[in-house]
Every structure is written in C-alpha cells, then in structure tokens.
C-alpha positions in Angstrom: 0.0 0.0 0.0 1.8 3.0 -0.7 1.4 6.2 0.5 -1.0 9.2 -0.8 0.2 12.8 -0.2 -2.2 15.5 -0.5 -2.3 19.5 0.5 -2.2 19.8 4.4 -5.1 19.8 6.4 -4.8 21.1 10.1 -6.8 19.4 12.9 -7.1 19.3 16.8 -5.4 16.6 18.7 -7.9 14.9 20.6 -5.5 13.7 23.2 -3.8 17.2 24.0 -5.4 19.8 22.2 -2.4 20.7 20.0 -2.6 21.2 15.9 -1.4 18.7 13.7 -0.5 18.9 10.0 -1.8 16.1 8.0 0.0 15.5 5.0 -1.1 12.2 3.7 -3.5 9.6 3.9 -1.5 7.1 5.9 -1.1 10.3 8.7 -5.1 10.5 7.6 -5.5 7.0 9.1 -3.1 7.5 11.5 -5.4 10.2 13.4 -8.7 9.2 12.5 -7.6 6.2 14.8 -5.7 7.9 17.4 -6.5 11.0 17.7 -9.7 11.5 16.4 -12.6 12.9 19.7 -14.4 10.6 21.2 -17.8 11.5 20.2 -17.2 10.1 16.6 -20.6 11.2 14.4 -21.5 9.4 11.0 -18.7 11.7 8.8 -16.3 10.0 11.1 -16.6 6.2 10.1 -17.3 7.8 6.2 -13.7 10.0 6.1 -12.2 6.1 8.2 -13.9 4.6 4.9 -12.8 7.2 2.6 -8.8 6.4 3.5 -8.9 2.9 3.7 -10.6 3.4 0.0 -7.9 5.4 -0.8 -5.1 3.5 0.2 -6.6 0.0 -1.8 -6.7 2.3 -4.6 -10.7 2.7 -4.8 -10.4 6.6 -4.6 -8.2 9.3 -4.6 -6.0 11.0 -2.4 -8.5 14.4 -2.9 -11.5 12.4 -2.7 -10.1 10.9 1.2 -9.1 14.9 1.8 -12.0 16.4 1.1 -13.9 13.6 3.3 -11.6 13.9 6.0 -11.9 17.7 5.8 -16.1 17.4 6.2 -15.5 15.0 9.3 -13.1 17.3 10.6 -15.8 20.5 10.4 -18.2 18.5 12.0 -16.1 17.4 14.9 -15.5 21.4 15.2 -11.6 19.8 14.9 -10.4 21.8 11.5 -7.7 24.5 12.1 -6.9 27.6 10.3 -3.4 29.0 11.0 -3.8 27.6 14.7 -7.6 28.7 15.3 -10.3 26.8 15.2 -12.6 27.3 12.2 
C-alpha cells in the first residue's frame, strides 16, 4: 500500500489539544484512529472509509481529503493557522 500525499489539512489533537499537519492519507488513518474525539458522528466512520478506499486504490487521495476535511468540520476539529474554524 503505498502512500498518498495530498495538501495539508490542520486538525485538533484529541488527546492534547495541539494542531497537527496532515499531509497524507497514511497520517489521515493515523489520526482518524488515534486522535480523532471521542464522540465520533457518522462523517467519522465515512472519512475512516474514505482512506482505507484510498489507500486500496478505490479513490483518490482528494476524494479521502476532502472527506476527511467534512469529518473534521463536524467534529468542530479543522484549524486555520492555529484557530479553530
């Protein structure tokens, strides 16, 4: 499975409350399963879904961005330059 790179996305650490810079769909993964708030809604398991996809080849790495970004908004977790949007 190799790794998909894509424009950064900035999200809330769960754990401690610090930004992180997502870069890829592995790091994607990699927070939706670590990271990610406790209280995880429907967009959740979808943007989980949409990386897995994208790492089997099923969709691309914009397509797992763009659904990760959505998730992200609706865990009130997406960052602009250090602020929450």
């Amino acid at each position: 499975m190799p790794n998909i790179y894509f424009p950064s996305v900035t999200v809330e650490a769960a754990r401690d409350g610090k930004p992180r810079t997502i870069t890829s769909v592995l790091q994607a993964v990699d927070f939706l399963m670590n990271d990610w708030p406790p209280n995880r809604r429907r967009l959740y398991g979808l943007a989980r879904q949409a990386c897995l996809d994208a790492l089997e080849g099923n969709l691309t790495g914009a397509e797992a961005r763009a659904v990760f970004i959505d998730a992200a908004k609706d865990a009130n977790i997406l960052m602009d330059y250090g602020r929450k949007r």
